[in-house]
N, C-alpha and C positions, 0 to 999 in steps of 0.2 A: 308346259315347262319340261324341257330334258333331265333325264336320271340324273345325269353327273350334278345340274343345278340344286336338283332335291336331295341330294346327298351331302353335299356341301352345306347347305342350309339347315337342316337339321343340326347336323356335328356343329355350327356355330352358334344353335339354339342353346346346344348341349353345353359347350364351353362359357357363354356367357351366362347360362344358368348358376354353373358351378364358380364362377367368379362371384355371381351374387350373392350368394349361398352363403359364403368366407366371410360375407362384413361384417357381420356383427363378430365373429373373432379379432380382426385384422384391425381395430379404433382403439387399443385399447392406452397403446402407448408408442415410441418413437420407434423404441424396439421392434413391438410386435407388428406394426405396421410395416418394417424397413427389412427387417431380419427376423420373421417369424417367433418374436419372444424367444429368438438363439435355443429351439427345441425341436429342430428337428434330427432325425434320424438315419442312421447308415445309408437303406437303403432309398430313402425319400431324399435326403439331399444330393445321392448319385445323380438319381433320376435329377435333379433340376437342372445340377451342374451340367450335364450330358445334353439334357434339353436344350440348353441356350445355346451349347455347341453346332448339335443336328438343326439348322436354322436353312436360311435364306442360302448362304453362303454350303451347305454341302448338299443340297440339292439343287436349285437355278444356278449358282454358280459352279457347282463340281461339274454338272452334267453341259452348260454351256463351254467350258472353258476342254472339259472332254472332245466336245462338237469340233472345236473349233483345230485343234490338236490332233485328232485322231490318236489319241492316244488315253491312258491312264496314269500323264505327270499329275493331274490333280487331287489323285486318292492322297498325293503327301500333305494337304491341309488337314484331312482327318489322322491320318498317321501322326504327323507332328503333332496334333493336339493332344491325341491319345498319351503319345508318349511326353507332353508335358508336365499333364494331369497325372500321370504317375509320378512325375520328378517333384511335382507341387507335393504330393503327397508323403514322399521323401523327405522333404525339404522343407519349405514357407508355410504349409497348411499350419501344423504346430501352433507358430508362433503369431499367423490371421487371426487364429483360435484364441490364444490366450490370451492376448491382447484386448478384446472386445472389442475391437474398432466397428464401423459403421460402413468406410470405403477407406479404397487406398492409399487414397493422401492422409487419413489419420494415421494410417500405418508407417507412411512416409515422416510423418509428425513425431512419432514416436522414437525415429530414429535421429532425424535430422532438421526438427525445431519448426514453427509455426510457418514460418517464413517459405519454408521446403513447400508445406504442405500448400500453402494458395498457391503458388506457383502451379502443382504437378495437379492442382485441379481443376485450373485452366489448359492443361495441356490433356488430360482425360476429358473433360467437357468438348473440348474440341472432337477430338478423337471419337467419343461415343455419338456425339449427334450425328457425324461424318456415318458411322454405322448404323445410325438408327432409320435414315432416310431411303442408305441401300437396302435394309432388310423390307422397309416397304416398297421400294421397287418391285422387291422379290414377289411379294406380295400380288400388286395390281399385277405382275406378269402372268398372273394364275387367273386371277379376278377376272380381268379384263376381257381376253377369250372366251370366259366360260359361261360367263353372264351378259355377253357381247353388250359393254359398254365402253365408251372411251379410257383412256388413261387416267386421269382427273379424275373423272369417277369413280375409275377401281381405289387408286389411293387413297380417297377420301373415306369411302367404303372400309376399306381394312386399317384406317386410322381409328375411325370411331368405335371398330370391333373392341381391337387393342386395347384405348381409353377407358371402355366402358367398366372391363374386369381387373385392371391392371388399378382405375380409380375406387375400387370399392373394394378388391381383397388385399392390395400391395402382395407382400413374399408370400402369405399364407395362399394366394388364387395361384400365382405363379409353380407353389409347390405343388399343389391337386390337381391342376392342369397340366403340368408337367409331367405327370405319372400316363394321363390319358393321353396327350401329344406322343410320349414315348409307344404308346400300344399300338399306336393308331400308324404312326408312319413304318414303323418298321413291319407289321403287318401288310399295310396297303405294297408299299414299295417292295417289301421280299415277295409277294407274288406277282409283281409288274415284272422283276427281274425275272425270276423262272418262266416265266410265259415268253418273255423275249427272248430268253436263250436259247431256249428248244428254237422258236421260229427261226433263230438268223443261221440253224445248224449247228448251235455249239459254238466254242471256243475258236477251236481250227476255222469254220466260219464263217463266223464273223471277223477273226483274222485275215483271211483270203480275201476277203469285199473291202475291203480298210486298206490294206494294200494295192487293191488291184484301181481304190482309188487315190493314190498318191498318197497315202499315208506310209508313216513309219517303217521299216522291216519289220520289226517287234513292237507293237502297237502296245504289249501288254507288260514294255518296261519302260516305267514311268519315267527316264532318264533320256529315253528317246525323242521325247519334244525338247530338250537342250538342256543343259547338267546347270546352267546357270539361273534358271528360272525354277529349276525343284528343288536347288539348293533354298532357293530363297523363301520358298515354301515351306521347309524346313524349319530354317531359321528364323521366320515370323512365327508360324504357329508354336515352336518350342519356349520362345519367348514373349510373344502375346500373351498368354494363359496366367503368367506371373502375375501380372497388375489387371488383371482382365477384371474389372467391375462386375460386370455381368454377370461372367460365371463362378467369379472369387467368393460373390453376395451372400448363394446359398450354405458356401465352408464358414463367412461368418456366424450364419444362423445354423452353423449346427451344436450338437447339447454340447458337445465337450472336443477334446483337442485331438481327444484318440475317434472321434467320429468323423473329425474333419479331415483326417490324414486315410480312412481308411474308404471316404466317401469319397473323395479327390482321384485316388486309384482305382476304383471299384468302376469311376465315369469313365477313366479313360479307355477300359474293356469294352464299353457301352457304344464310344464314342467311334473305336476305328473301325469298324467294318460294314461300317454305313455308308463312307461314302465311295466305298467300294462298287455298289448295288447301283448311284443314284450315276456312276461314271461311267458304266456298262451302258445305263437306260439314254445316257448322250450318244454313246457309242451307238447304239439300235437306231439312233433316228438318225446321225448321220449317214446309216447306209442309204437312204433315203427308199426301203422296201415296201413301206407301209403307208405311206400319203401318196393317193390318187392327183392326177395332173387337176396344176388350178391351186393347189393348196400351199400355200407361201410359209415354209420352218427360217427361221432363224438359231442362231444360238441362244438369246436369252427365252425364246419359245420353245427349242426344242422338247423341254418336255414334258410343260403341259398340253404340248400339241399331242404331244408321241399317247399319250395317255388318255388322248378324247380320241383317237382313233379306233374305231371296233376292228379294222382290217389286223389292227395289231394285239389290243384285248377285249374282253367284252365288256359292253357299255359300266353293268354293276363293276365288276372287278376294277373299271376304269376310274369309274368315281370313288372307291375306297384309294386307289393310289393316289389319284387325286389328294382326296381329305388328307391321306398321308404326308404330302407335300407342304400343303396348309398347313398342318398338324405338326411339321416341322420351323415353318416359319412363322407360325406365332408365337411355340413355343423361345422364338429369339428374340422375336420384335419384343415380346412383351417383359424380358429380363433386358434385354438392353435399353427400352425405353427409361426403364425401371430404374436401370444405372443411371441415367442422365439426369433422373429425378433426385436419385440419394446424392448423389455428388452435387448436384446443385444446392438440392436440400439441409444438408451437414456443413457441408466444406465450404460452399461460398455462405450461405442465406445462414446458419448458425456457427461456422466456422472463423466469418468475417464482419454479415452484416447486423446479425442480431445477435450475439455471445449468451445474452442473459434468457435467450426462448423457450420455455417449456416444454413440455413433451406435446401437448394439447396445440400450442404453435406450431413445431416442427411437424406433426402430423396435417393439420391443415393446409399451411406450406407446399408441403411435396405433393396434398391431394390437387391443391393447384396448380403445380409444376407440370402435372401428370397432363392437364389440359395445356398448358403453356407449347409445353414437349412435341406436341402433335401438330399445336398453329407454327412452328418452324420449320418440323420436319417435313411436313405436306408440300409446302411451297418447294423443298430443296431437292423433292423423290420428282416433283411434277417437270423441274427446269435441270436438274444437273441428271444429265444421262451416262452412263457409259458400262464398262465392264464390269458385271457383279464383284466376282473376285479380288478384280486388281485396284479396283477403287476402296473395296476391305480393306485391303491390307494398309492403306494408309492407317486407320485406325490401330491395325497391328506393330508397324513401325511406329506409331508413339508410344504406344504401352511397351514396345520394348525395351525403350527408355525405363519406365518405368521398372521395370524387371531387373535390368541390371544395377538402378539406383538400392531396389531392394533385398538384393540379393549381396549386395557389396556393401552395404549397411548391414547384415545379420553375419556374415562371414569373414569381412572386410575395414571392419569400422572404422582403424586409423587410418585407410588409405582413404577416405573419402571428407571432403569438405562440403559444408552445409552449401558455402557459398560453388562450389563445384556442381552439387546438385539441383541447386537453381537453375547454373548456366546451361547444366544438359540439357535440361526441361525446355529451356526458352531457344539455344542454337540447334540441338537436337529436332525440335519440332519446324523450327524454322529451316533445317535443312532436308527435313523432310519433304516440304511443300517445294524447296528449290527445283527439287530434283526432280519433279515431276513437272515444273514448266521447267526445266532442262531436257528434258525428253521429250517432249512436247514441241518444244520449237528447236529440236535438231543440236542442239551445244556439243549435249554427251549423254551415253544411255549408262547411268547408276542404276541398278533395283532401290526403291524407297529403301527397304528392308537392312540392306547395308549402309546404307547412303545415312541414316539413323544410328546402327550398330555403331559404326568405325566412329562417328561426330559425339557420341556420348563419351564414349571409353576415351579420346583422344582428349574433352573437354574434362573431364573427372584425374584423369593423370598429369594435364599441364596445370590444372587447378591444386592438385595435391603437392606439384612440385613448386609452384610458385609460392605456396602457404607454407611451406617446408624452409624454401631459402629465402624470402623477403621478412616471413613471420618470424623466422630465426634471428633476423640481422633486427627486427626491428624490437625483439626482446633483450636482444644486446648491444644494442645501440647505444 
């Protein structure tokens, strides 16, 4: 068996150890199973929030979508997030907090009545299985080379991982794991980056080689792959983060309101200058320095290719960035899975179908969802292929709905209608999906991200103004 294989394997003895380890904390009730008995702490709830962030998406995607670009437009999904997570913490962490909710549609509940809240959680359920399938793609793109098995099998592989810890500690494995994924990848990945840089000569370059093959003038402004595609980057991750289940989860379970506000900020420090490292290590392998003739890179390969290569680090070094990459993308799969669970859990399965469930119910529930969760996903990472990134951000473009419902309910209240909030949830999301078989078969090219944006606000404003002048005539009538 290869180092990088023993390497890997270990670190997933480690982690599913440490999932197991948590159950007997993690049964005890809805809370403590969902929301860690809402006690954890500054620095433990950073770490999680920040974990679910550094996922699939800012290392197989940043460093693909780097590949593909020649450039560093993708460091702005870590930037925008970063800079969300501080504005969350500014802003909505507060009042996540105080609230006690469970997911965001009880928050949405709170604001704008039962009705809101089934709505906006079939429109997150959509939304996070949509992510929960790409993050294991992310996954088998690692697996699958490095344990040279087919596709299928990688997935099913790192489904079961996920299941196993995610089924027996919920938030509490997610937070103990999330402290080790954080050590692990930014270690492995800050020395894959220094080792690369020196090789490709530095800044200057690895700029010279990027250019010299048809890339960018300025390869290392991120505006130079096209102002309309980083805008959009921007604008998803700044409003993603709002209703982001996944990573909203761990501000629910933190002690108190000033923990939640000051953990939400504290991640997004954590968060930006990671995917700074994993958009450089796409950049290295696009020069194409390092793989001997024979050796097929792609973009969604690039970089666990770039990292099993000894021409470029050595074997051990290799397998630690490795693990670090894993160590990233578990740490997402396994809070986003986790969303899909609590949003099912709460808001359809005790929100809807069983009111009267106990805490001993709702825990059983979601420990079966947890299994549910993975016979869907598997099938949808095996058949629906495409770009890491851009296939995210669907999920980003509906939680930005979200964001604006919830941010225009705590700041906004008269301007918005229950019945307005619905219709964003349901035209919003549905315009989301247009827009993407409108690009697809050539109509018109919208970004989702906008294409979302402009369809919510348009829908909440004609909704406010029609309940303004028909509600008015029909009170004085």
């Amino acid at each position: 068996m290869n180092v990088y294989a023993v390497i890997i394997l270990a670190y997933f003895a480690l982690v599913v150890g440490v999932g197991l380890l948590t159950r007997k904390v993690a049964g005890k009730s809805a809370s403590d199973y969902l929301v860690a008995g809402r006690n954890l702490g500054t620095v433990v709830c950073s770490v999680v929030v920040a974990a679910e962030w550094l996922g699939g998406m800012s290392t197989i995607g940043v460093s693909e979508r780097a590949f593909n670009t020649l450039s560093l437009q993708p460091i702005f999904y870590n930037i925008s997030t970063a800079i969300g997570m501080v504005i969350i913490g500014f802003t909505v962490a507060a009042h996540y907090r105080s609230r006690n909710v469970h997911t965001v549609s009880e928050m949405i509940e709170t604001l704008f009545g039962s009705q809101a809240r089934h709505v906006s959680a079939v429109a997150f359920l959509i939304a996070y299985i949509i992510l929960a399938y790409v993050q294991l793609q992310t996954c088998a793109s690692v697996m699958a080379p490095l344990f040279n098995v087919n596709w299928n099998v990688a997935v099913v592989i790192s489904a079961v991982l996920i299941m196993i810890y995610t089924y027996f500690g919920g938030m509490h494995a997610l937070a103990v794991t999330g402290i080790l994924y954080l050590v692990t990848m930014y270690l492995g990945l800050g020395i894959a980056f220094a080792v690369g840089l020196g090789k490709v000569g530095g800044l200057s370059g690895l700029s010279e080689t990027l250019v010299a093959m048809g890339g960018p003038e300025n390869p290392y402004n991120p505006f130079s792959a096209g102002v309309g595609g980083s805008v959009a980057l921007l604008v998803g991750g700044l409003l993603g983060g709002m209703a982001a289940q996944a990573s909203i989860q761990p501000v629910f379970a933190a002690r108190n309101v000033e923990t939640a506000r000051k953990a939400s900020m504290l991640a997004g420090l954590i968060v930006a200058p990671f995917g700074i490292m994993t958009a450089f290590l796409g950049l290295f392998a696009r020069t194409g320095l390092f793989f001997g003739e024979g050796v097929e890179v792609t973009a969604k390969t690039a970089l666990p290719t770039l990292l099993r290569t000894p021409e470029f680090i050595p074997p051990v070094l290799g397998g630690l960035a490795l693990a670090g990459v894993l160590a990233a993308i578990l740490s997402t799969v396994g809070p986003v899975n986790f969303a899909v669970v609590t949003i099912a859990a709460k808001d359809i399965y005790h929100g809807i179908i069983n009111r009267e469930a106990d805490d001993r119910k709702i825990v059983s529930t979601a420990r079966k969802l947890v299994v549910l969760v993975n016979v869907v996903t598997v099938p949808l990472a095996i058949l629906l292929k495409g770009a890491v990134l851009d296939t995210a951000y669907v999920s980003y473009a509906i939680r930005a709905i979200g964001a604006i419902v919830i941010v225009s309910g705590l700041y906004a209240r008269k301007l918005v209608t229950p019945l307005g909030v619905k219709l964003a949830f349901i035209v919003g999301t549905v315009a989301v999906f247009f827009t993407m078989v409108a690009g697809q078969r050539g109509w018109f090219e919208v970004d989702k991200t906008y294409s979302a944006v402009i369809t919510t606000l348009a829908v909440i404003l004609l909704s406010t103004l029609g309940d303004r002048l028909f509600g008015r005539r029909a009170r004085h009538g």
